[in-house]
C-alpha positions in Angstrom: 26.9 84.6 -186.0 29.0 86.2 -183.2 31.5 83.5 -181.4 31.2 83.1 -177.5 34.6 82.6 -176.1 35.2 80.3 -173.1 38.2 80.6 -170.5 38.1 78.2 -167.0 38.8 74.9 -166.5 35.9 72.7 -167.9 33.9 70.1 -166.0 31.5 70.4 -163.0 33.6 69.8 -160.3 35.7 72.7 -160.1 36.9 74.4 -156.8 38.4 77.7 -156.2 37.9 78.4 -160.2 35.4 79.8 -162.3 33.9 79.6 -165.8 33.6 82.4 -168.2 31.7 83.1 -171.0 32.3 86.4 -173.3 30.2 86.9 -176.4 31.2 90.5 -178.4 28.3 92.6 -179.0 27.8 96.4 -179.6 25.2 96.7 -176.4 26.5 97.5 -173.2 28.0 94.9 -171.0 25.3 92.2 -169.7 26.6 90.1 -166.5 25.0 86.6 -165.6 26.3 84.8 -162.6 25.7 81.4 -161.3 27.1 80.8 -158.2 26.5 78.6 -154.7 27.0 81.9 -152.9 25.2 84.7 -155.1 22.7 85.3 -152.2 25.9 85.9 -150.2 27.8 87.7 -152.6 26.4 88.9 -155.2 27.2 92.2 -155.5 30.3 91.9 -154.9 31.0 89.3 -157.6 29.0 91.6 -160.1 31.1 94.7 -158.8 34.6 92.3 -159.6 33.0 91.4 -162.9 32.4 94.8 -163.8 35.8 96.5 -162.5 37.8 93.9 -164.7 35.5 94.4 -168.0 36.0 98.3 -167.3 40.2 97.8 -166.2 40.5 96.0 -169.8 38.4 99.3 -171.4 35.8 97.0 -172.8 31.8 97.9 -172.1 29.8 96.0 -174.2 28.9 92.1 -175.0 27.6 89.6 -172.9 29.2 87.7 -170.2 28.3 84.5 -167.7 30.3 83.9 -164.7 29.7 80.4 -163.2 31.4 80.8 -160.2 32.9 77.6 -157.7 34.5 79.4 -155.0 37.3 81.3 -157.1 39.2 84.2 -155.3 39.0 87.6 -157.1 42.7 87.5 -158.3 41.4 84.4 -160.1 38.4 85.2 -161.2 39.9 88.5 -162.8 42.6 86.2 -164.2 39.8 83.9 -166.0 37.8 87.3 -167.4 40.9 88.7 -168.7 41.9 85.4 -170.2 38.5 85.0 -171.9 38.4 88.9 -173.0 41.9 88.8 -175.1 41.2 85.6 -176.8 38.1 87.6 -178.1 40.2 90.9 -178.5 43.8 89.5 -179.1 44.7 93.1 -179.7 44.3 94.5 -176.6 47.5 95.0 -174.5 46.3 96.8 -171.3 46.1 94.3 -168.1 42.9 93.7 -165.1 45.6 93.7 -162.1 44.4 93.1 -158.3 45.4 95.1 -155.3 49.0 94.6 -154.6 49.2 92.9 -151.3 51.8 94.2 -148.7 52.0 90.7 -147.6 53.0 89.7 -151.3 56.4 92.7 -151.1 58.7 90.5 -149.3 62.4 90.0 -150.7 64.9 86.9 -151.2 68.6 86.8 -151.2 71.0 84.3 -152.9 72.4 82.3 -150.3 68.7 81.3 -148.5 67.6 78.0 -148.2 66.7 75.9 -151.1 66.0 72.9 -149.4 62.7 72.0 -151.1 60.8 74.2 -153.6 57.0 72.8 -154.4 56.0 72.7 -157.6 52.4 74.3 -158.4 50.4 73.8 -161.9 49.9 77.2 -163.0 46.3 76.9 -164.0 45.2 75.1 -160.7 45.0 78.1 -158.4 43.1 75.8 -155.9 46.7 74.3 -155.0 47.8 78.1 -154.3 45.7 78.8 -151.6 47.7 77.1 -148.8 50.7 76.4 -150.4 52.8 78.5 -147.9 51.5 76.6 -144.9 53.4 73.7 -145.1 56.5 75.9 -144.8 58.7 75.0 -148.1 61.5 77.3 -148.6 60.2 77.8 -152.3 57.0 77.9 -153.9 57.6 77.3 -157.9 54.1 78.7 -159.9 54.9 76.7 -163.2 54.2 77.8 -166.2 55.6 75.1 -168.3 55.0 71.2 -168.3 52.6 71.2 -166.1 50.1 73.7 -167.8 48.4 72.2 -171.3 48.9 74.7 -174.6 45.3 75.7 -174.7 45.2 76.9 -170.8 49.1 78.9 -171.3 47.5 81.9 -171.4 44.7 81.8 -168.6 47.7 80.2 -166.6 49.8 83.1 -166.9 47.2 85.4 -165.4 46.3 83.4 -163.0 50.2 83.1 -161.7 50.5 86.9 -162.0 47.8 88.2 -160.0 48.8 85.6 -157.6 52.1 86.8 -157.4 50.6 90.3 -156.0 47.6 88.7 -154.0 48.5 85.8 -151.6 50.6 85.3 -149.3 53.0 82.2 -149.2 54.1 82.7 -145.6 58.3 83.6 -146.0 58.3 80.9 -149.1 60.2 81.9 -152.2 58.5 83.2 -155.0 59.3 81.2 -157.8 58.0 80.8 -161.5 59.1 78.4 -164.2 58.4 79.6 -167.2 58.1 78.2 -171.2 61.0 77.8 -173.9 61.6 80.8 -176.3 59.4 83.1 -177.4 56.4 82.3 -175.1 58.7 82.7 -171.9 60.2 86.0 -173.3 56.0 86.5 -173.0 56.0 84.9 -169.3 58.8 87.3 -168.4 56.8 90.4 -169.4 53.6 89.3 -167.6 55.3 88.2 -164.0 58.6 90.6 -163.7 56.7 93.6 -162.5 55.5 91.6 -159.9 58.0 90.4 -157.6 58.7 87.1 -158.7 62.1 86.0 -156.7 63.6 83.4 -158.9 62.9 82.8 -162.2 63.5 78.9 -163.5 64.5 78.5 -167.2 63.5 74.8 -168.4 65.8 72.8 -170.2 68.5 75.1 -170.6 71.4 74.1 -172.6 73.6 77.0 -173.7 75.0 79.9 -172.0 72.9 81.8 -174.6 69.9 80.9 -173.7 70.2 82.7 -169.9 71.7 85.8 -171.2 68.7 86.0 -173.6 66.6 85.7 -170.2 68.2 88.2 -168.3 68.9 90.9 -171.1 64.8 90.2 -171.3 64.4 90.9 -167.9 66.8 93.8 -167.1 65.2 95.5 -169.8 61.5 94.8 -168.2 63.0 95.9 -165.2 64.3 99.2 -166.8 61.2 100.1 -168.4 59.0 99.7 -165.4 61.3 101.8 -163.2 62.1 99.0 -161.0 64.5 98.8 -158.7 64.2 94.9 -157.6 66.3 91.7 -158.0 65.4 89.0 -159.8 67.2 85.7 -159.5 67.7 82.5 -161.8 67.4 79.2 -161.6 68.5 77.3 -164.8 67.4 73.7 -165.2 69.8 71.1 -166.9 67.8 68.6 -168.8 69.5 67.3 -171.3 72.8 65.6 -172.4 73.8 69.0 -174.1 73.1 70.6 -171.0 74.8 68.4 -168.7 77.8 69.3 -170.8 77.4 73.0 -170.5 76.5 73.0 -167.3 79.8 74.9 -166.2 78.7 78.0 -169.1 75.4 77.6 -167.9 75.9 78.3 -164.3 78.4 81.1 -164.8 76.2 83.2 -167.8 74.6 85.6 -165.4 75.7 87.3 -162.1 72.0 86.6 -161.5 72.4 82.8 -161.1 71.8 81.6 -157.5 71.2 78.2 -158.2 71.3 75.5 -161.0 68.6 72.6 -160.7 68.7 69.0 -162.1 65.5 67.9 -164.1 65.7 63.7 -164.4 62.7 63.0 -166.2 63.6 64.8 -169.6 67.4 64.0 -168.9 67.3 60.3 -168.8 64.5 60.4 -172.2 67.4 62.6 -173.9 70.1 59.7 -173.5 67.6 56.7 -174.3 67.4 55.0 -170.9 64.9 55.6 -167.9 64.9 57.0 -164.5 65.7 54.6 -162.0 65.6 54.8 -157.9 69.4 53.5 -157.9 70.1 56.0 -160.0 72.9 54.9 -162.0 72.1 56.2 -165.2 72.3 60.0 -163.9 75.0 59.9 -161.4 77.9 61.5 -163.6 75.2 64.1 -164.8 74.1 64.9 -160.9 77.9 65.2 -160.4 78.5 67.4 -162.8 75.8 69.4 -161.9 77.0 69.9 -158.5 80.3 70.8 -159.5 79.6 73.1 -162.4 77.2 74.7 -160.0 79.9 74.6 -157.0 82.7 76.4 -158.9 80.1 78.9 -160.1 79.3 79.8 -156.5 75.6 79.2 -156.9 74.0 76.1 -155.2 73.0 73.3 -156.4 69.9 71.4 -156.6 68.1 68.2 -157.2 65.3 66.7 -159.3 62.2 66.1 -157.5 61.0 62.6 -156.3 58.1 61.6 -158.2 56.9 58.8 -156.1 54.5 60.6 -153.5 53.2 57.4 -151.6 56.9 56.2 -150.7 58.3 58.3 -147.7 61.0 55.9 -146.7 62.5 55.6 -150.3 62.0 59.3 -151.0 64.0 59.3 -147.2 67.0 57.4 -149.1 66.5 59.5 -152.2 67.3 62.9 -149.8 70.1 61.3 -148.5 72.1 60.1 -151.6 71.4 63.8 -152.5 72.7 65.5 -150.2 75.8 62.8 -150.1 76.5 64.1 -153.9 76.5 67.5 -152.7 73.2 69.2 -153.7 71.6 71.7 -151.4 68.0 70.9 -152.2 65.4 69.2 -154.3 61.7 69.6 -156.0 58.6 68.2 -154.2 55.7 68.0 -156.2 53.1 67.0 -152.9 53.3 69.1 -149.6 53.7 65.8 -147.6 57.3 65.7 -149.0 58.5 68.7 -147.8 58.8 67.9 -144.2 61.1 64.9 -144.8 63.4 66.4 -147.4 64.2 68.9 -144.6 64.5 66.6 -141.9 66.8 64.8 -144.0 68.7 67.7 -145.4 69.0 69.1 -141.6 72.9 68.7 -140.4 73.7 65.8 -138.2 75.0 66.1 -134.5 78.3 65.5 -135.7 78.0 68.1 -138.6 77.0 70.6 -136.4 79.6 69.5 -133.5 82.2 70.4 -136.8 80.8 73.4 -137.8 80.9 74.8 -134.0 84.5 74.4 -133.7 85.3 75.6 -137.2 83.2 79.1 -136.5 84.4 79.2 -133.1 88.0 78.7 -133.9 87.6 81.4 -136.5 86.1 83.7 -134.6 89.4 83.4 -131.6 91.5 84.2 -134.8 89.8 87.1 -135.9 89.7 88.4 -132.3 93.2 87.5 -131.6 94.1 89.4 -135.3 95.2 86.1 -136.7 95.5 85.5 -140.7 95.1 81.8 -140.1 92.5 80.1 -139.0 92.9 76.4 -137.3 90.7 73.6 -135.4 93.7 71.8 -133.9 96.6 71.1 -136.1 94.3 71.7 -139.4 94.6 74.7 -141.6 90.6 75.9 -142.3 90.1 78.0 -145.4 87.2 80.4 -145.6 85.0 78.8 -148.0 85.4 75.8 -145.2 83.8 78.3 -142.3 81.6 79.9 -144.6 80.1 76.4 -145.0 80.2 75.6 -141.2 78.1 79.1 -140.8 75.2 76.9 -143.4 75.4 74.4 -141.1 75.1 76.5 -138.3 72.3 78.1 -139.7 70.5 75.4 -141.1 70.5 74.0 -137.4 69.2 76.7 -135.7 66.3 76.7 -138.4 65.3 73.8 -138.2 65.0 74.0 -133.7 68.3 71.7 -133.6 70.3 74.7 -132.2 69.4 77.6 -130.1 69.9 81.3 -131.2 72.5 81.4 -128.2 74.4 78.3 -129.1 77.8 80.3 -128.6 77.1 81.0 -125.1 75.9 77.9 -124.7 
């Protein structure tokens, strides 16, 4: 009897997600479709259906697409999915159009203020994603995603990598421990993912691995992009390395705190006063400061509580950290409220850039704000500020003339 494999999310009330149903067969391809909008759209789904099938070089079996609302790029992800756990062998890929809105670049100093966390396998949570404006957009294709939907999740995050548009956002992917993220890597590279995140990273080995993986993606596919890391520390082992860690590749931008797995690893439990992680924040911050590469928070897991997620930001940035995780839209406009410079900050940061810029223009070696020596990693940080400011409508482009 021949085995009908299944890929989608089960259950009835599905949105933006199909169902697929692939039984082999030696007769040429049969399509079934159930959807809401079939009177609508029904040759085009049947067109989609049969594209994929015929990108994956397979013509024959049966297949039933029960369709509730999915996007192309998804609903290519879910037939592919459901077409190599019936032909494991198969190696070639269904890939959408890639979008020109989906080509933009990143660089390593940009804001990192809040990057939103995305289930891999719930594409619905995609679709808008960009709108609420977080500086990074993290695809995950780790905790988040159960074992059995891994694969279907990582076809799901690739074709949205080249098909929507997240509005300016940072394109970011987490992907799995060992041999099923050297697998990750190969499926989203090509792709232009910004920042890769490796999850509970605890030796400098660990990122070389990762980016001898990707340089040699990169290589083979003729390439000429950057890709950035993001290493998590989530562990006591970590926390200890964290210095190694940060400096194991000239690809690091960033070095990210994860609480939840931390504070399991040395037998106590997260807590909002945070006591039990402060000398692991703290070392974060300055393993990731001496590496030159920011650092940044845990997310705040408590989505109803604005005012303690408020505090939360502010102890944050008072250890030093540039940004934090969200895992809820809502949060993001209150991390960056609280993350934007205060008057004072910015009244600082004017007189250090302006005082540097008379020195400069007068041919001076020395830069000073009254009788106070400034070093450059001091203006460099006063320019963040300045920045930051203007980004977030507290300063005008023209402040200096102002």
């Amino acid at each position: 009897m021949t085995k009908t494999f299944q890929a989608g999310p089960p259950g009835e009330t599905i949105k933006s997600d199909c169902q697929v149903y692939y039984t082999p067969g030696s007769e040429s391809l049969k399509i079934d479709i159930e959807s809401k909008v079939l009177v609508l759209f029904s040759d085009a789904i049947h067109d989609l259906v049969q594209k994929t099938f015929s990108l994956l070089g397979v013509t024959t079996g049966t297949v039933l697409i029960k369709d509730f609302g999915a996007l192309p790029f998804v609903m290519m992800a879910q037939i592919e999915t459901v077409v190599k756990r019936a032909h494991p062998e198969l190696s070639t890929e269904a890939l959408p159009e890639f979008k020109e809105h989906a080509r933009y670049g990143s660089s390593p100093g940009r804001f990192r203020r809040s990057r939103l966390y995305l289930p891999g396998n719930q594409p619905k949570l995609f679709l808008n994603a960009g709108i609420h404006k977080p500086d990074g957009v993290i695809l995950d294709l780790e905790d988040s995603v159960p074992p059995a939907q891994k694969d279907a999740a990582r076809y799901i995050v690739r074709n949205a990598l080249r098909s929507l548009d997240f509005f300016g956002s940072e394109r970011l992917v987490r992907i799995n421990q060992g041999e099923l993220g050297m697998e990750d890597l190969e499926a989203i590279i090509p792709h232009n993912v910004h920042v890769v995140l490796l999850p509970k990273a605890e030796t400098a080995d660990q990122v070389a691995a990762m980016d001898n993986k990707v340089q040699e993606i990169l290589k083979r596919e003729g390439l000429d992009q950057q890709v950035y890391f993001m290493p998590i520390i989530e562990s006591a082992l970590g926390v200890l390395n964290a210095r190694e860690i940060a400096t194991a590749s000239k690809n690091n931008v960033a070095l990210a705190m994860g609480l939840e797995d931390y504070t399991a690893d040395i037998g106590t439990q997260r807590t909002l006063e945070g006591k039990e992680s402060f000398f692991a924040r703290s070392m974060l911050v300055n393993a990731a400061r001496a590496a030159g590469i920011q650092p940044i928070d845990t997310v705040f897991s408590d989505v109803s509580n604005e005012e303690a997620l408020r505090i939360s930001v502010r102890e944050t940035k008072a250890l030093g950290f540039d940004g934090m995780g969200c895992i809820h839209p809502r949060q993001i406009k209150p991390i960056h409220e609280e993350f934007a410079p205060t008057e004072t900050e910015i009244a600082r940061a004017r007189n250090i850039i302006l005082a540097a810029d008379e020195a400069e223009t007068r041919g001076l070696g020395v830069v000073a704000v009254g009788s106070k020596m400034i070093d450059p990693p001091v203006v460099k940080r006063a320019e963040r500020t300045i920045r930051m400011a203007i980004d977030t409508g507290m300063l005008a482009e023209t402040w200096k003339s102002g």
